[in-house]
C-alpha positions as CSV (number, residue, x, y, z in Angstrom):
1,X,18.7,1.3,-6.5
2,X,17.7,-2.5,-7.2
3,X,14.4,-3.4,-8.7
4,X,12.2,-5.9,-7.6
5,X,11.6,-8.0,-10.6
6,X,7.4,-10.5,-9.7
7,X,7.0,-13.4,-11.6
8,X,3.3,-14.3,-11.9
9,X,2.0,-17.4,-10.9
10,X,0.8,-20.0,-13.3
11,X,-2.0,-23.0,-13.2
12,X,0.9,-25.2,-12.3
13,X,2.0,-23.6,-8.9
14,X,-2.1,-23.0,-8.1
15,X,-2.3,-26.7,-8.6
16,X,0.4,-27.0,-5.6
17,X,-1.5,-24.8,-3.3
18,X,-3.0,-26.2,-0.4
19,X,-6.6,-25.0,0.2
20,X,-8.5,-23.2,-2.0
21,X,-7.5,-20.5,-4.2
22,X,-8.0,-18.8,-7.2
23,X,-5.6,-17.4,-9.9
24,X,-6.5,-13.9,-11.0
25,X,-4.1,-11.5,-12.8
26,X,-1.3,-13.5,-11.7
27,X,-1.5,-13.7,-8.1
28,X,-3.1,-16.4,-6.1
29,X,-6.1,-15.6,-4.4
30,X,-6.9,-17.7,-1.3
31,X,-10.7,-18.0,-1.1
32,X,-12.0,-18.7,2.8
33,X,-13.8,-21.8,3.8
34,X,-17.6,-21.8,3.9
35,X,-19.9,-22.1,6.9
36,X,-22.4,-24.8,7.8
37,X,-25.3,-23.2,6.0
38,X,-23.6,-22.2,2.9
39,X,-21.6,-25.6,2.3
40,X,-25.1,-27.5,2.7
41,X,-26.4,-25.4,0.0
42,X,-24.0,-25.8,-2.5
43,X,-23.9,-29.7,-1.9
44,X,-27.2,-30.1,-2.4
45,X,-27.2,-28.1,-5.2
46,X,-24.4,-30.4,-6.7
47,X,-26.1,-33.6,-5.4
48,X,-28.9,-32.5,-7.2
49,X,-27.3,-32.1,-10.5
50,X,-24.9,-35.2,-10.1
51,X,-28.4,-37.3,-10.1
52,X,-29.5,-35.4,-13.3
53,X,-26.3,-36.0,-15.1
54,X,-26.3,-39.6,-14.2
55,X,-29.3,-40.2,-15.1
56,X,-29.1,-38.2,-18.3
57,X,-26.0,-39.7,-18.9
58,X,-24.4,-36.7,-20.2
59,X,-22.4,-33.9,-18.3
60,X,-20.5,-34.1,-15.2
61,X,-21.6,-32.0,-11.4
62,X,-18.7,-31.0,-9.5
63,X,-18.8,-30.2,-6.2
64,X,-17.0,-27.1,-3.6
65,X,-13.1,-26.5,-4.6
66,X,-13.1,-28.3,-8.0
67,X,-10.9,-26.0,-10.5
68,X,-11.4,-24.9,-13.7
69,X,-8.2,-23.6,-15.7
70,X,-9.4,-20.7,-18.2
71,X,-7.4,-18.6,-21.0
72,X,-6.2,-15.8,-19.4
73,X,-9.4,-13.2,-19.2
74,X,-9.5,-9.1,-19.6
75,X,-9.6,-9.1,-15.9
76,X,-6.3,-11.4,-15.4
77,X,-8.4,-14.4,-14.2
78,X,-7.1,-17.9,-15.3
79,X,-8.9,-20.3,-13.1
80,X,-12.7,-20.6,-10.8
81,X,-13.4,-22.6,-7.9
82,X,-17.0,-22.6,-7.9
83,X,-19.7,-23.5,-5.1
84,X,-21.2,-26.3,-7.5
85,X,-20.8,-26.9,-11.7
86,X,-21.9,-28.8,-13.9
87,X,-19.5,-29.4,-17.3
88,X,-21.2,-30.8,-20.8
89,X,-18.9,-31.6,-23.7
90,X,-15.3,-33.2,-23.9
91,X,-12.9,-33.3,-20.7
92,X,-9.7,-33.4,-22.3
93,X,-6.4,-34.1,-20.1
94,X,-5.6,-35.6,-16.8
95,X,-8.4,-36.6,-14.6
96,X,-6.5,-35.9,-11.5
97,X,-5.9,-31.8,-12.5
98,X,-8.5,-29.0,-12.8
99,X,-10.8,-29.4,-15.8
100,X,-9.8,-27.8,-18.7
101,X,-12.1,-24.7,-19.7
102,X,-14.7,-23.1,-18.2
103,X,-18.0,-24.7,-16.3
104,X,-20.7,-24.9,-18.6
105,X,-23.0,-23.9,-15.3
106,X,-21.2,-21.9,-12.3
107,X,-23.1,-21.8,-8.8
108,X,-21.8,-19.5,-6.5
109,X,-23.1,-20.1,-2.9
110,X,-22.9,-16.8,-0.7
111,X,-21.0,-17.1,2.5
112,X,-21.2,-14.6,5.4
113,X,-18.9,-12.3,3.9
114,X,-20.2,-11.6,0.7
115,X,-22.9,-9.4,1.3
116,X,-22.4,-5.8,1.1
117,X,-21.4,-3.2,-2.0
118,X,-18.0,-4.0,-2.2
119,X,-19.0,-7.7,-2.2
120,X,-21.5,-7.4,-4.6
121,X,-19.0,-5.7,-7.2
122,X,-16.9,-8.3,-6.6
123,X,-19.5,-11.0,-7.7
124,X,-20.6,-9.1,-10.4
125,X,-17.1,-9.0,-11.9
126,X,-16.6,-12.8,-10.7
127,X,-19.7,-13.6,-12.5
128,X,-18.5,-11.0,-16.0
129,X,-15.2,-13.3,-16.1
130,X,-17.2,-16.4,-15.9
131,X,-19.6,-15.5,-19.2
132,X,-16.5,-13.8,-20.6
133,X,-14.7,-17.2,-20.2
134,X,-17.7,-19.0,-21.7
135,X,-20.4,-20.3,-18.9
136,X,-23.9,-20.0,-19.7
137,X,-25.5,-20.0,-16.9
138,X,-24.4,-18.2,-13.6
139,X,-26.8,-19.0,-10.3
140,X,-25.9,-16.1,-7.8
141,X,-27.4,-18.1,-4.5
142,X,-28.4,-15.8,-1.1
143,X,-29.0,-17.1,1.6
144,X,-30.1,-14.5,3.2
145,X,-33.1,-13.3,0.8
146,X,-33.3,-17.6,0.4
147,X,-33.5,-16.9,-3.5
148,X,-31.8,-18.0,-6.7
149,X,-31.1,-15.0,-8.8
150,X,-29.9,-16.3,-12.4
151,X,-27.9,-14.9,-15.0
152,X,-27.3,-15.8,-18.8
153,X,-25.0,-15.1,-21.4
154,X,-27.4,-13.8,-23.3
155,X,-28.9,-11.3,-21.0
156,X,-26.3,-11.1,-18.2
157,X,-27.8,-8.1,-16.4
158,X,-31.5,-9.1,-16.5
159,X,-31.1,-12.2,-13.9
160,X,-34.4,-14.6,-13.5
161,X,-35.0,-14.5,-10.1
162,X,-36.5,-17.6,-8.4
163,X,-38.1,-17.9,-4.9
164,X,-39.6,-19.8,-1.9
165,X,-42.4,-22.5,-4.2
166,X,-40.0,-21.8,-7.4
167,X,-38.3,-24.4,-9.2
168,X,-34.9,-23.1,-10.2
169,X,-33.4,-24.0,-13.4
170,X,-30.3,-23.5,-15.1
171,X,-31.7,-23.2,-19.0
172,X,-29.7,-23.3,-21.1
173,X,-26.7,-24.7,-19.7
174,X,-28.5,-27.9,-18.3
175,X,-31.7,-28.7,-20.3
176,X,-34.5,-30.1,-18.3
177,X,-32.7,-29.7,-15.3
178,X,-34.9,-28.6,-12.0
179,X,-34.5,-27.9,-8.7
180,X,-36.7,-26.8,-5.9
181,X,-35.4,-23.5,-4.4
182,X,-37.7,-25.2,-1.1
183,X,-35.3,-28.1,-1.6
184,X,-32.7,-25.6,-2.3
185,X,-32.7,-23.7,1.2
186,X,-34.0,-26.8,3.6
């Protein structure tokens, strides 16, 4: 009887992937394209935060698809494509490859398919790996309810829920930072 010996993948052969993906206990994950709605979202969400960086002059906002390579987390996960991110502190490495570390603030946008039990257990472990792997500030957006619920290292399972004439803010990942959840869902 032969045996079937699987490799796992590494950062290097997600970097060759065409599309987006993550890479989560050694497999590559292939994460499905956003609709209309959600993909406006999450742009303005990183417009939003690009103008507050620049003008702050500190941090970088990333946009859809940009990677983050992580340490290898309890749940396997080494990388995270989020909606939008923000990153404050050194980038170290090559410009052109996935920022090394974890977003200081993670957005994820939900899409059509991510509503339901087994979808919400799969954010809530999305968003455990991202405060295991060192994010501060987690915005879970629905765009169904049109609210901003937001979670903390420090109190991961008490989120701060924002609504319609809110202004959502990712304290303390992105001091000062603002954003109407109006704006938000326009």
């Amino acid at each position: 009887m032969a045996s079937v010996t699987r490799t796992s993948a590494t950062i290097d052969d997600l970097r060759r992937e065409k599309g987006k993906a993550e890479l989560i206990a050694g497999r590559i994950v292939q994460l499905m394209p956003t609709g209309r709605k959600p993909s406006r979202v999450a742009f303005r969400i990183a417009r939003g935060l690009d103008d507050f960086a620049q003008a702050a002059g500190q941090g970088e906002a990333f946009a859809d698809n940009t990677g983050y390579a992580v340490p290898e987390l309890g749940s396997g996960r080494r990388s995270f494509a989020p909606a939008a991110s923000y990153h404050q502190g050194p980038l170290v490495g090559d410009d052109m490859r996935f920022v090394d570390g974890p977003p200081t603030f993670a957005v994820e946008v939900r899409s059509e398919n991510d509503y339901g039990e087994a979808a919400e257990e799969a954010m809530a472990a999305k968003r455990a790996d991202y405060l295991e792997a060192g994010t501060l500030v987690v915005w879970d957006v629905d765009l169904l309810a049109a609210g901003v619920r937001k979670h903390r290292s420090d109190s991961p399972d008490q989120p701060e829920v924002f609504s319609a004439g809110q202004e959502a803010d990712a304290e303390p990942a992105v001091p000062g930072w603002r954003m109407a959840v109006d704006r938000i869902f326009a």
